[in-house]
mmCIF file as gemmi writes it, N, C-alpha and C atoms, coordinates in Angstrom:
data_model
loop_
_atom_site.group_PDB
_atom_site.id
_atom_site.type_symbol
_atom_site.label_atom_id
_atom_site.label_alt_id
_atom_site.label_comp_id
_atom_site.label_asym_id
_atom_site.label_entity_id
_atom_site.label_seq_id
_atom_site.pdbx_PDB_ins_code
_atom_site.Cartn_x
_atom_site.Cartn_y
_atom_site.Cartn_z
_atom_site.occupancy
_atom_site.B_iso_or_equiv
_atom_site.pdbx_formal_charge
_atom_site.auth_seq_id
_atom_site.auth_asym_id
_atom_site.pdbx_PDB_model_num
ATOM 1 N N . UNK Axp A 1 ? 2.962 0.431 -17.167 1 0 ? 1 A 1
ATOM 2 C CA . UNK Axp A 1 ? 2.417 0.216 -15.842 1 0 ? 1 A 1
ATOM 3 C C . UNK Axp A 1 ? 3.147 -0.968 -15.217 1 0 ? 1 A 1
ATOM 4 N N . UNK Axp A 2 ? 3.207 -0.734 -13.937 1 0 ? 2 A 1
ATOM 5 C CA . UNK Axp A 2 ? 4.165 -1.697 -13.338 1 0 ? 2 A 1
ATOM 6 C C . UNK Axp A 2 ? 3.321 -2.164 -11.815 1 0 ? 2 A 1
ATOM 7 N N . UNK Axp A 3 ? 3.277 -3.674 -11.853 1 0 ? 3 A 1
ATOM 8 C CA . UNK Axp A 3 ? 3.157 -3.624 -9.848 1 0 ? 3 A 1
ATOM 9 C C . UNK Axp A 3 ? 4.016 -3.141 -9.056 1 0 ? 3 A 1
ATOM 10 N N . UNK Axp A 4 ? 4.392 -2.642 -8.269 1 0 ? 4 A 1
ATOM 11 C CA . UNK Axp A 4 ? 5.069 -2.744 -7.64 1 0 ? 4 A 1
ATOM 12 C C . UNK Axp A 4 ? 4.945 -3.183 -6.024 1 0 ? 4 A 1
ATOM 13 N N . UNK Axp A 5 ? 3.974 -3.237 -5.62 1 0 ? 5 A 1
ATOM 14 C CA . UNK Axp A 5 ? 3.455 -3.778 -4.24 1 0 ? 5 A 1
ATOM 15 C C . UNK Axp A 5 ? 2.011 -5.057 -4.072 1 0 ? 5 A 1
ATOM 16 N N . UNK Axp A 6 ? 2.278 -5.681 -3.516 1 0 ? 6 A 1
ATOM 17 C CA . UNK Axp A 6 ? 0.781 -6.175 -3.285 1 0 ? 6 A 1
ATOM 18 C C . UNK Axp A 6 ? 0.995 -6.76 -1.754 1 0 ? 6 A 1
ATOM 19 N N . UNK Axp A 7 ? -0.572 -7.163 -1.37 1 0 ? 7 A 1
ATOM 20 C CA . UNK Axp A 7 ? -1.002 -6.956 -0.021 1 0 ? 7 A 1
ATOM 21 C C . UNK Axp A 7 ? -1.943 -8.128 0.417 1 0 ? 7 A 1
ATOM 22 N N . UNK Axp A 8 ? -2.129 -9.088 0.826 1 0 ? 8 A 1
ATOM 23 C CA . UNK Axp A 8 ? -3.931 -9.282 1.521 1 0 ? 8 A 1
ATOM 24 C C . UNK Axp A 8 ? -4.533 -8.649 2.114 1 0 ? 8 A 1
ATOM 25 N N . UNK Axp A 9 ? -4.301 -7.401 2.425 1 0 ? 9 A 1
ATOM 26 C CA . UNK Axp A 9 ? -4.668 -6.544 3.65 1 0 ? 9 A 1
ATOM 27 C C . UNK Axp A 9 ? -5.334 -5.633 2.473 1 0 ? 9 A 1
ATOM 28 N N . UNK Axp A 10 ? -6.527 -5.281 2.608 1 0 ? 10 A 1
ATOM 29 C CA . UNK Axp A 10 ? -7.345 -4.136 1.312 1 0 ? 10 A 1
ATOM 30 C C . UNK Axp A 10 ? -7.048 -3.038 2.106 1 0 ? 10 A 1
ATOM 31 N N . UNK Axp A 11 ? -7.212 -2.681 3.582 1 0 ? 11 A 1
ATOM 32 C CA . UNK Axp A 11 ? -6.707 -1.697 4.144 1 0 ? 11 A 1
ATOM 33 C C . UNK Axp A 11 ? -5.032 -1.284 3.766 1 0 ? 11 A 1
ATOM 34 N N . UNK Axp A 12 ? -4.186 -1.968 4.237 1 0 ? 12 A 1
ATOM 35 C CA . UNK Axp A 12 ? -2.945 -1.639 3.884 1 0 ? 12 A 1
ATOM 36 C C . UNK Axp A 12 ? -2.319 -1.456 2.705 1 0 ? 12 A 1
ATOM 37 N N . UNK Axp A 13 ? -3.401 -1.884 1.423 1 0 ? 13 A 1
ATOM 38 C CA . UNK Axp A 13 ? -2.768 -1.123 0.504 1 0 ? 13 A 1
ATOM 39 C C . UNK Axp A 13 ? -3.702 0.059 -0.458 1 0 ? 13 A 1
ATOM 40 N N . UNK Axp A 14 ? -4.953 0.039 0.722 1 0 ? 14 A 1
ATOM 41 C CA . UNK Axp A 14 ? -5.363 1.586 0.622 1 0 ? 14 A 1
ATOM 42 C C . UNK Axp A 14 ? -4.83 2.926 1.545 1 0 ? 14 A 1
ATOM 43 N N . UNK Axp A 15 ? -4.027 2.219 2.462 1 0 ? 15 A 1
ATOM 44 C CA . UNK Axp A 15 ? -3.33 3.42 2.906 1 0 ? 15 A 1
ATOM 45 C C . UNK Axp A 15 ? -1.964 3.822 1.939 1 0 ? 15 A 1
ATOM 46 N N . UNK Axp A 16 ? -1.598 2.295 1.661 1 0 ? 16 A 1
ATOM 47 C CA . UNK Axp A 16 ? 0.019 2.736 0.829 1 0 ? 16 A 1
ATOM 48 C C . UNK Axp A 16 ? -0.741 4.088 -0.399 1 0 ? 16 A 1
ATOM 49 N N . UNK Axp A 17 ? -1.372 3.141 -1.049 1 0 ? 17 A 1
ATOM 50 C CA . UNK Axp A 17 ? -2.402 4.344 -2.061 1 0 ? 17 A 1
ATOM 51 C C . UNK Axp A 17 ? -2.902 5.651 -1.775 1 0 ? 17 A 1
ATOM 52 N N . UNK Axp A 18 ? -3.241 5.818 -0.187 1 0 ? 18 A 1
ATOM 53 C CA . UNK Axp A 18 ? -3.085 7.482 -0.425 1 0 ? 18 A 1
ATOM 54 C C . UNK Axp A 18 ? -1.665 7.719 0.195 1 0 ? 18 A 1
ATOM 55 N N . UNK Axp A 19 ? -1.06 7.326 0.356 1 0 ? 19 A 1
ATOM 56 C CA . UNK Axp A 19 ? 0.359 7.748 0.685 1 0 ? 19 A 1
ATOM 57 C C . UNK Axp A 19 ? 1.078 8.226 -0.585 1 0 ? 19 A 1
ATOM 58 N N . UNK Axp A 20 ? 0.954 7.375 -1.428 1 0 ? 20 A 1
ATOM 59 C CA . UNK Axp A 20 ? 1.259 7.514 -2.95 1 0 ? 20 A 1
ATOM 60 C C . UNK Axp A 20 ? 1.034 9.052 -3.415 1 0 ? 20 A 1
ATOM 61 N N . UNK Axp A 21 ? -0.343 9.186 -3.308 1 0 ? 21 A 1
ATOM 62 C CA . UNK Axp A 21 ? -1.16 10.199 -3.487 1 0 ? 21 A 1
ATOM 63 C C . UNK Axp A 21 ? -0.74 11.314 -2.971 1 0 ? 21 A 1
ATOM 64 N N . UNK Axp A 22 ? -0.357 11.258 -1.756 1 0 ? 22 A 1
ATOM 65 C CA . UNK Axp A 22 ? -0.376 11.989 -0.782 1 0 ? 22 A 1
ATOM 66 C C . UNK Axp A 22 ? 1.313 13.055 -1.491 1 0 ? 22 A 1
ATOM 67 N N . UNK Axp A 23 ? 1.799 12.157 -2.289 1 0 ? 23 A 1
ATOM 68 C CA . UNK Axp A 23 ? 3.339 12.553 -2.826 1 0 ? 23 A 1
ATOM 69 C C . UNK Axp A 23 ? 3.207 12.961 -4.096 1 0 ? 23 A 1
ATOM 70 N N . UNK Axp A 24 ? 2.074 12.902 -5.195 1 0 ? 24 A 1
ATOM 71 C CA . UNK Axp A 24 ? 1.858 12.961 -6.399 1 0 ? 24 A 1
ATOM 72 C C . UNK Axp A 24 ? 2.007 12.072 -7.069 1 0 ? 24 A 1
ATOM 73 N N . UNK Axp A 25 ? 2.215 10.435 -6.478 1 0 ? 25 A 1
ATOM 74 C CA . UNK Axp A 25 ? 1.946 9.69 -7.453 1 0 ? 25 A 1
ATOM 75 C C . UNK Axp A 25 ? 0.253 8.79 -7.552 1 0 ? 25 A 1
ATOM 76 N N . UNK Axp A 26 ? 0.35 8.992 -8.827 1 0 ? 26 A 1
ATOM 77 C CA . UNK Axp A 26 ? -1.127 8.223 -8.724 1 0 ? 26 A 1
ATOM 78 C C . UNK Axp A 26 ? -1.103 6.685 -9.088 1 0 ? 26 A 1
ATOM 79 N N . UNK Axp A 27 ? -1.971 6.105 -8.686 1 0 ? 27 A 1
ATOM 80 C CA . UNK Axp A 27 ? -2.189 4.345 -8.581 1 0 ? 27 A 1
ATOM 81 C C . UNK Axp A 27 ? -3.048 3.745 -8.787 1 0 ? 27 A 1
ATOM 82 N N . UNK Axp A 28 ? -3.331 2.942 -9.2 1 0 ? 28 A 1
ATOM 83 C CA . UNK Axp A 28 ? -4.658 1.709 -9.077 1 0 ? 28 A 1
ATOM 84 C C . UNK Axp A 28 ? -3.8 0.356 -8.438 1 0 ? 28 A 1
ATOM 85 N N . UNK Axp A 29 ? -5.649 0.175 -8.374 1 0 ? 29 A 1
ATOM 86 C CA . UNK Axp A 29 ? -5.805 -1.484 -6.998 1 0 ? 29 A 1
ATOM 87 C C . UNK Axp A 29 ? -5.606 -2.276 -7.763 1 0 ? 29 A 1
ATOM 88 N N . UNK Axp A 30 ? -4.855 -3.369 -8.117 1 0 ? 30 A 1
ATOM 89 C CA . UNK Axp A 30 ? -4.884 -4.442 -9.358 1 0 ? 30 A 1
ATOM 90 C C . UNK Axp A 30 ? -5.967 -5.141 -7.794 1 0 ? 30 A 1
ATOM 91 N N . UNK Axp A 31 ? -7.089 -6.058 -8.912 1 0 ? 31 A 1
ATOM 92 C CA . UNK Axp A 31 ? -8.121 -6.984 -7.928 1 0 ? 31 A 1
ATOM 93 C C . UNK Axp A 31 ? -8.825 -6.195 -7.031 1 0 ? 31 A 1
ATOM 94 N N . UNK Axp A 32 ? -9.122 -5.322 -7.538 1 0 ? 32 A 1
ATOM 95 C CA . UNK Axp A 32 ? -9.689 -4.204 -6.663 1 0 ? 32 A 1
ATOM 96 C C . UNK Axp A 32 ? -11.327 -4.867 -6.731 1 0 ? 32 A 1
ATOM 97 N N . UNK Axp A 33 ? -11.605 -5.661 -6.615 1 0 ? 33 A 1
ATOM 98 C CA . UNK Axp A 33 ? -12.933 -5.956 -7.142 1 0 ? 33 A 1
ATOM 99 C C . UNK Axp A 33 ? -13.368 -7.917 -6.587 1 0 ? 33 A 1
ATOM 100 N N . UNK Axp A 34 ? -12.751 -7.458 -6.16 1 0 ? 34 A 1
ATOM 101 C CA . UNK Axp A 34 ? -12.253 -8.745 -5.219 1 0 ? 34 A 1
ATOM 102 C C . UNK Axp A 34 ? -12.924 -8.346 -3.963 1 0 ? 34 A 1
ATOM 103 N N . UNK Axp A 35 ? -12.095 -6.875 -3.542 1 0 ? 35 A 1
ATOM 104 C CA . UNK Axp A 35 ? -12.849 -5.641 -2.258 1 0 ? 35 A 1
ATOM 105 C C . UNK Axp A 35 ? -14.131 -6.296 -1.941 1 0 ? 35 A 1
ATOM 106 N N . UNK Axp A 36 ? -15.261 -6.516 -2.958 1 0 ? 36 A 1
ATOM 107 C CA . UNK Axp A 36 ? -16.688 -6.399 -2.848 1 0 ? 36 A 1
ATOM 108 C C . UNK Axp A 36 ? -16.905 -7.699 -2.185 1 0 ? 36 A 1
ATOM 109 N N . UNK Axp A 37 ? -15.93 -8.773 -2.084 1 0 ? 37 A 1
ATOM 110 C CA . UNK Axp A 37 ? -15.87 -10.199 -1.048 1 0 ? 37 A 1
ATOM 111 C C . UNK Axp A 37 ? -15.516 -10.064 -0.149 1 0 ? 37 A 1
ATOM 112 N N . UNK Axp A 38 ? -14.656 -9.702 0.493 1 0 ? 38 A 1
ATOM 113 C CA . UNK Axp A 38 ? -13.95 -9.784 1.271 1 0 ? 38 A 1
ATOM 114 C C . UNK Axp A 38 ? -14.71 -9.229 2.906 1 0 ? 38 A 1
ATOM 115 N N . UNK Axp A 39 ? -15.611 -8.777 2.79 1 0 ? 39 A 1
ATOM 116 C CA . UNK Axp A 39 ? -17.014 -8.321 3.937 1 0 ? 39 A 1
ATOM 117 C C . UNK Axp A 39 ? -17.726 -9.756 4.031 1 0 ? 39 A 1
ATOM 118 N N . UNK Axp A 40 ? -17.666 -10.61 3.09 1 0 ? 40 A 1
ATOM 119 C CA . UNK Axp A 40 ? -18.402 -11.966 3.24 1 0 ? 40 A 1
ATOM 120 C C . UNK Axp A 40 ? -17.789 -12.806 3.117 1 0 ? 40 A 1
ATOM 121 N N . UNK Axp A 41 ? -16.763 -13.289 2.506 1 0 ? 41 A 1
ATOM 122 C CA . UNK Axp A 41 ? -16.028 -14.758 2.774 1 0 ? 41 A 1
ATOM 123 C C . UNK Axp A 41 ? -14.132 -13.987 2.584 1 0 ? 41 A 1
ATOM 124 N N . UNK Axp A 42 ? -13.458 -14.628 3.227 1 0 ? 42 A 1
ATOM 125 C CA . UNK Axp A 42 ? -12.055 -14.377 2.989 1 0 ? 42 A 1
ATOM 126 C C . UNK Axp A 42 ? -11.805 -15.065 1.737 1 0 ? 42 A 1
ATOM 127 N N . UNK Axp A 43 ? -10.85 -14.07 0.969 1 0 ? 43 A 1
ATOM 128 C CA . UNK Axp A 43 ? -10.104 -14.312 -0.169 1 0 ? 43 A 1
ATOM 129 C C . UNK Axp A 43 ? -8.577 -14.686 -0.506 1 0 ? 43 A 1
ATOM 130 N N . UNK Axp A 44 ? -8.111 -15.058 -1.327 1 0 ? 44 A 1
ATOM 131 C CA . UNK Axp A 44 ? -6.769 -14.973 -0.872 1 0 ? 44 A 1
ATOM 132 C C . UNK Axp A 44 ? -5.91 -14.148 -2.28 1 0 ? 44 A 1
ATOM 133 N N . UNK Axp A 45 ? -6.91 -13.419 -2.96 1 0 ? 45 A 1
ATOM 134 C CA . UNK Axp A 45 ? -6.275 -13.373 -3.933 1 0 ? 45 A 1
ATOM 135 C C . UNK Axp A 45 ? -5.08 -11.828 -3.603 1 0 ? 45 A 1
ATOM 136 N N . UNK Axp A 46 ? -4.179 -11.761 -3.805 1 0 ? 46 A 1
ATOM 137 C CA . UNK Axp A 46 ? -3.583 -10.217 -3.136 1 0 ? 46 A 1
ATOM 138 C C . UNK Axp A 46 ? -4.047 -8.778 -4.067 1 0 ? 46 A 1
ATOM 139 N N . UNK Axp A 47 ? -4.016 -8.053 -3.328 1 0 ? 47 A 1
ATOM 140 C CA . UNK Axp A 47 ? -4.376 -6.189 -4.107 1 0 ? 47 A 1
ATOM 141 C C . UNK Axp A 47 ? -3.189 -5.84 -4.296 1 0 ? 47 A 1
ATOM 142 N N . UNK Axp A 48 ? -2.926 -5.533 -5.515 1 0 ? 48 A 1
ATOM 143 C CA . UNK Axp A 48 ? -1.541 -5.257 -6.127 1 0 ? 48 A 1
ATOM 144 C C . UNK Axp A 48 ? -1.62 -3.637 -6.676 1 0 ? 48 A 1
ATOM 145 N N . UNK Axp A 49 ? -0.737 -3.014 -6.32 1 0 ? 49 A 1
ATOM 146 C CA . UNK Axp A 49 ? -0.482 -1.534 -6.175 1 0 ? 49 A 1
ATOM 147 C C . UNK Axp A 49 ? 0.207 -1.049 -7.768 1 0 ? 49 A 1
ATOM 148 N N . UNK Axp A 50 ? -0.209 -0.74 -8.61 1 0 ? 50 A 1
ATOM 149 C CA . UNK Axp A 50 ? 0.459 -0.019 -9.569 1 0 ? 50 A 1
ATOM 150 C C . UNK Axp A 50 ? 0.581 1.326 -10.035 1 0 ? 50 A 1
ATOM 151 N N . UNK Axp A 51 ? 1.486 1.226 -10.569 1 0 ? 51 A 1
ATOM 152 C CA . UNK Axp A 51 ? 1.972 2.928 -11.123 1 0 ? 51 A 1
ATOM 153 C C . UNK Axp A 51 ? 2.703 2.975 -12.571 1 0 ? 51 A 1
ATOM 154 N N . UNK Axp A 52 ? 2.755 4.194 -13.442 1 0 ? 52 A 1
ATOM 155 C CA . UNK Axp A 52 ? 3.338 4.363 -14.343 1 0 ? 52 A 1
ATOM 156 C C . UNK Axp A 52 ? 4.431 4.047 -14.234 1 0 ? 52 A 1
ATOM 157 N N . UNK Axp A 53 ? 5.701 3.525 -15.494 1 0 ? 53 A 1
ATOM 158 C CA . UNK Axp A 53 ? 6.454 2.892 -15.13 1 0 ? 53 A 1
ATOM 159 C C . UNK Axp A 53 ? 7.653 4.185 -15.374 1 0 ? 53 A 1
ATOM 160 N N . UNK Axp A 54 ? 7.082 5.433 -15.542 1 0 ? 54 A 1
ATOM 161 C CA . UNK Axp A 54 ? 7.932 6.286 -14.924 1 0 ? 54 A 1
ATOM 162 C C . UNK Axp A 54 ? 8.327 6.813 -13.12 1 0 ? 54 A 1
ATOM 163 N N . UNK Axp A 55 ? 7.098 6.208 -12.647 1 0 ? 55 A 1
ATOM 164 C CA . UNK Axp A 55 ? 6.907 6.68 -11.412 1 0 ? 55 A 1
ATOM 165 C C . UNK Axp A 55 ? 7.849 5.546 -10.326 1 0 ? 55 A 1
ATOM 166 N N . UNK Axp A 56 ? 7.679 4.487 -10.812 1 0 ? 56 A 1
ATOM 167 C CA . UNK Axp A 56 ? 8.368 3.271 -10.456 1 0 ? 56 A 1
ATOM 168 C C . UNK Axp A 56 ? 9.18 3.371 -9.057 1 0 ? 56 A 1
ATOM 169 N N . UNK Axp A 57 ? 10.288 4.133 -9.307 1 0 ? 57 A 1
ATOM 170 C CA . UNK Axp A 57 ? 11.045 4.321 -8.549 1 0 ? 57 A 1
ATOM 171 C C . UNK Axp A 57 ? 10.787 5.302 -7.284 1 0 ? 57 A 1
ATOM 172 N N . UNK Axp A 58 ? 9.828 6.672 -7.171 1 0 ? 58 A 1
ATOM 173 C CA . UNK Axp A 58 ? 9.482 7.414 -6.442 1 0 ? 58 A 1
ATOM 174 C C . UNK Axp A 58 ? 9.189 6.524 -5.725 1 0 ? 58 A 1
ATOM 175 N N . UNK Axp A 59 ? 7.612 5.811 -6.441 1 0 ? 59 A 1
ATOM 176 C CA . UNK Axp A 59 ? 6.508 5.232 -5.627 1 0 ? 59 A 1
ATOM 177 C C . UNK Axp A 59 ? 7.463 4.262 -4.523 1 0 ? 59 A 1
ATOM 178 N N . UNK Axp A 60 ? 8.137 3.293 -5.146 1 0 ? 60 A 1
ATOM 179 C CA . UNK Axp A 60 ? 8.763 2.248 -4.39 1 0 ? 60 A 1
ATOM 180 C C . UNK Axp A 60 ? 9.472 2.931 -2.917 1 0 ? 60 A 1
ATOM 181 N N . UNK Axp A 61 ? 10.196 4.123 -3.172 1 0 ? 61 A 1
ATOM 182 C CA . UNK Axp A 61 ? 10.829 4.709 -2.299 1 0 ? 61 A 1
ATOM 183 C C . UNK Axp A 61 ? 9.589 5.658 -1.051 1 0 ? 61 A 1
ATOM 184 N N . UNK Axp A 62 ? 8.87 5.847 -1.336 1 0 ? 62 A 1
ATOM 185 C CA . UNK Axp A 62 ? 7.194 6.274 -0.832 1 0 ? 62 A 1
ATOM 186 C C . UNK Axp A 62 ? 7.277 5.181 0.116 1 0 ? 62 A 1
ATOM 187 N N . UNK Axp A 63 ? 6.649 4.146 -0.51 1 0 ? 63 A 1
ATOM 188 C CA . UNK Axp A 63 ? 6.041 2.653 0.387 1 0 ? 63 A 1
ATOM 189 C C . UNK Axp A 63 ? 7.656 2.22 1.294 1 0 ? 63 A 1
ATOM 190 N N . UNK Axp A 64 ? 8.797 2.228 0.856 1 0 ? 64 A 1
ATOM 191 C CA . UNK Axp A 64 ? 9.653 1.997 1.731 1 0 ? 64 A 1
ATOM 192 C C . UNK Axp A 64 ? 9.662 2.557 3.277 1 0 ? 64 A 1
ATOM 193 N N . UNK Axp A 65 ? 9.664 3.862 2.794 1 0 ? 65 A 1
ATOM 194 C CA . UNK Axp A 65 ? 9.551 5.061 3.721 1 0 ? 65 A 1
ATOM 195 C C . UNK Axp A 65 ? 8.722 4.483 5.032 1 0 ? 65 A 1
ATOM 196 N N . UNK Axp A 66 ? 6.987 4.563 4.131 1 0 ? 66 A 1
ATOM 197 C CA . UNK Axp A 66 ? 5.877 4.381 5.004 1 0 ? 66 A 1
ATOM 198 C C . UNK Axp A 66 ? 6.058 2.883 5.707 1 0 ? 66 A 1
ATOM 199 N N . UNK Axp A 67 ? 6.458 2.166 4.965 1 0 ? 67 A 1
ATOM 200 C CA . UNK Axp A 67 ? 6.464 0.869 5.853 1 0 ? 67 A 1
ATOM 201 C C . UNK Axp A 67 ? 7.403 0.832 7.111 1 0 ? 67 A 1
ATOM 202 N N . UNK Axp A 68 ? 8.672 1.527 6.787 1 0 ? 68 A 1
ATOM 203 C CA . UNK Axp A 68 ? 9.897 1.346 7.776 1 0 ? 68 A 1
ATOM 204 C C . UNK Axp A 68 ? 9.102 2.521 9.081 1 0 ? 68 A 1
ATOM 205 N N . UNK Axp A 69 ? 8.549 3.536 8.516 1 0 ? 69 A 1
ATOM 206 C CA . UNK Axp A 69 ? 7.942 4.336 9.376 1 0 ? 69 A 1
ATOM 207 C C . UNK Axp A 69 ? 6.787 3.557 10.696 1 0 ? 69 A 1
ATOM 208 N N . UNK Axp A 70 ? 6.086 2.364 9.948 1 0 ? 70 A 1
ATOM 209 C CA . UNK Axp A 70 ? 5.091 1.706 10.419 1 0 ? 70 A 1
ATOM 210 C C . UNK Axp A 70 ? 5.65 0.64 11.173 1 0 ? 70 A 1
ATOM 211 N N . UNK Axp A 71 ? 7.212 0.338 11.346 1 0 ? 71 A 1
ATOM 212 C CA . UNK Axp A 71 ? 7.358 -0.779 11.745 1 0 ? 71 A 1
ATOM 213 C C . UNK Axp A 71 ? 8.662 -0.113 13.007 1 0 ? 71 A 1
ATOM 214 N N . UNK Axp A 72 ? 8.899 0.92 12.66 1 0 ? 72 A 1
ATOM 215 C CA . UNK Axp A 72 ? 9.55 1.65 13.804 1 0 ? 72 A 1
ATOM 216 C C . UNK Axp A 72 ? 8.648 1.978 14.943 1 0 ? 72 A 1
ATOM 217 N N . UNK Axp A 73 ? 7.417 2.347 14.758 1 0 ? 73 A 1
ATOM 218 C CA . UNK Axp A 73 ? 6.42 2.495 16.194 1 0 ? 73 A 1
ATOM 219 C C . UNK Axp A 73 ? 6.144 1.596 15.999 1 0 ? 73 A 1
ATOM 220 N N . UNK Axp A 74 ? 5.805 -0.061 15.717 1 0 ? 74 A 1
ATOM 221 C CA . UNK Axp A 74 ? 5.521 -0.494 16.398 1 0 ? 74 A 1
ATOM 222 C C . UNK Axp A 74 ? 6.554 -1.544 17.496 1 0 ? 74 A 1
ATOM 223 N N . UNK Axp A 75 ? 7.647 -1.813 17.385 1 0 ? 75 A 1
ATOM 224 C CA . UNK Axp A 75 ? 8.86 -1.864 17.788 1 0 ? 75 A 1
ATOM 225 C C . UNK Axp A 75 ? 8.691 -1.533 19.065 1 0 ? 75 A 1
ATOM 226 N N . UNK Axp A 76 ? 9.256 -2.325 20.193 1 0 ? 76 A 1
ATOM 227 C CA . UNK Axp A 76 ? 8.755 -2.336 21.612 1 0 ? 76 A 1
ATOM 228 C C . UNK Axp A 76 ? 9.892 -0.817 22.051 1 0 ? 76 A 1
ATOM 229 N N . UNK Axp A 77 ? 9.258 0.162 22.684 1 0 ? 77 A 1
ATOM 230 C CA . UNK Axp A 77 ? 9.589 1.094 23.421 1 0 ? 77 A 1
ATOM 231 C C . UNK Axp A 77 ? 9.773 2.382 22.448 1 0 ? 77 A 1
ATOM 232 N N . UNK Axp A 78 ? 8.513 2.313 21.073 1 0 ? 78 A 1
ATOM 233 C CA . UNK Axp A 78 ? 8.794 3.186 20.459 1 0 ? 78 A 1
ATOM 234 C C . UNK Axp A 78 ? 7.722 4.397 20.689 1 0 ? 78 A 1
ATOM 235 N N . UNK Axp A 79 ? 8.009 5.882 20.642 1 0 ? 79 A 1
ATOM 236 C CA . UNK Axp A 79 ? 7.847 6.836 20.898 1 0 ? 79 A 1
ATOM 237 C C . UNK Axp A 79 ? 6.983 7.259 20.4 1 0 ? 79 A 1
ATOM 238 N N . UNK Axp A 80 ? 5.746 7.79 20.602 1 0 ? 80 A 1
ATOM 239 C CA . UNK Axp A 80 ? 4.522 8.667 19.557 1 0 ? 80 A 1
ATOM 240 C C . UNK Axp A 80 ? 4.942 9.97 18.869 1 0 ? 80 A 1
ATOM 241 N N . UNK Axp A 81 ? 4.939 10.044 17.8 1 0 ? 81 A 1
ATOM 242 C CA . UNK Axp A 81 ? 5.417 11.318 17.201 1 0 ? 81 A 1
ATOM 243 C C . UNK Axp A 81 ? 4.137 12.394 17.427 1 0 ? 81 A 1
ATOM 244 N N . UNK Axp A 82 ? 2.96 12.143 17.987 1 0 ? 82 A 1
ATOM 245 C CA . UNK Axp A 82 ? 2.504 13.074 18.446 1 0 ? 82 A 1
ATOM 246 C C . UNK Axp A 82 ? 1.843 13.595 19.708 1 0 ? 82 A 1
């Protein structure tokens, strides 16, 4: 098992996670349990994304994807793909 991502954002790396999913790789939240604070006081500890350390390389190329995807709309004069 390997990290390969982490986040402060519990949203953003529950979307990377079904994105993952969404490709056949499967994942856990490292500090996933942390989640249950974060509705009442800010934390700082990060949610760290792991995968088998066969998957390693898919996954990484997954979250590349989705991030460059996420940072192209938001980029001033970018286009709605739908």
């Amino acid at each position: 098992m390997k990290r390969i991502y982490s986040s402060l954002s519990l949203e953003e790396a529950e979307f990377l996670r079904m994105a993952l999913r969404d490709h056949g790789i499967e994942s856990v939240l490292e500090n996933a349990g942390a989640a249950l604070y974060t509705e009442l006081c800010p934390i700082s500890a990060p949610f760290g994304i792991i995968v088998r350390t066969k998957d390693v390389e898919a996954a990484v190329a997954v979250i590349q994807n989705v991030l460059d995807q996420r940072r192209s709309s938001d980029s001033p004069g970018a286009q709605s793909l739908t």
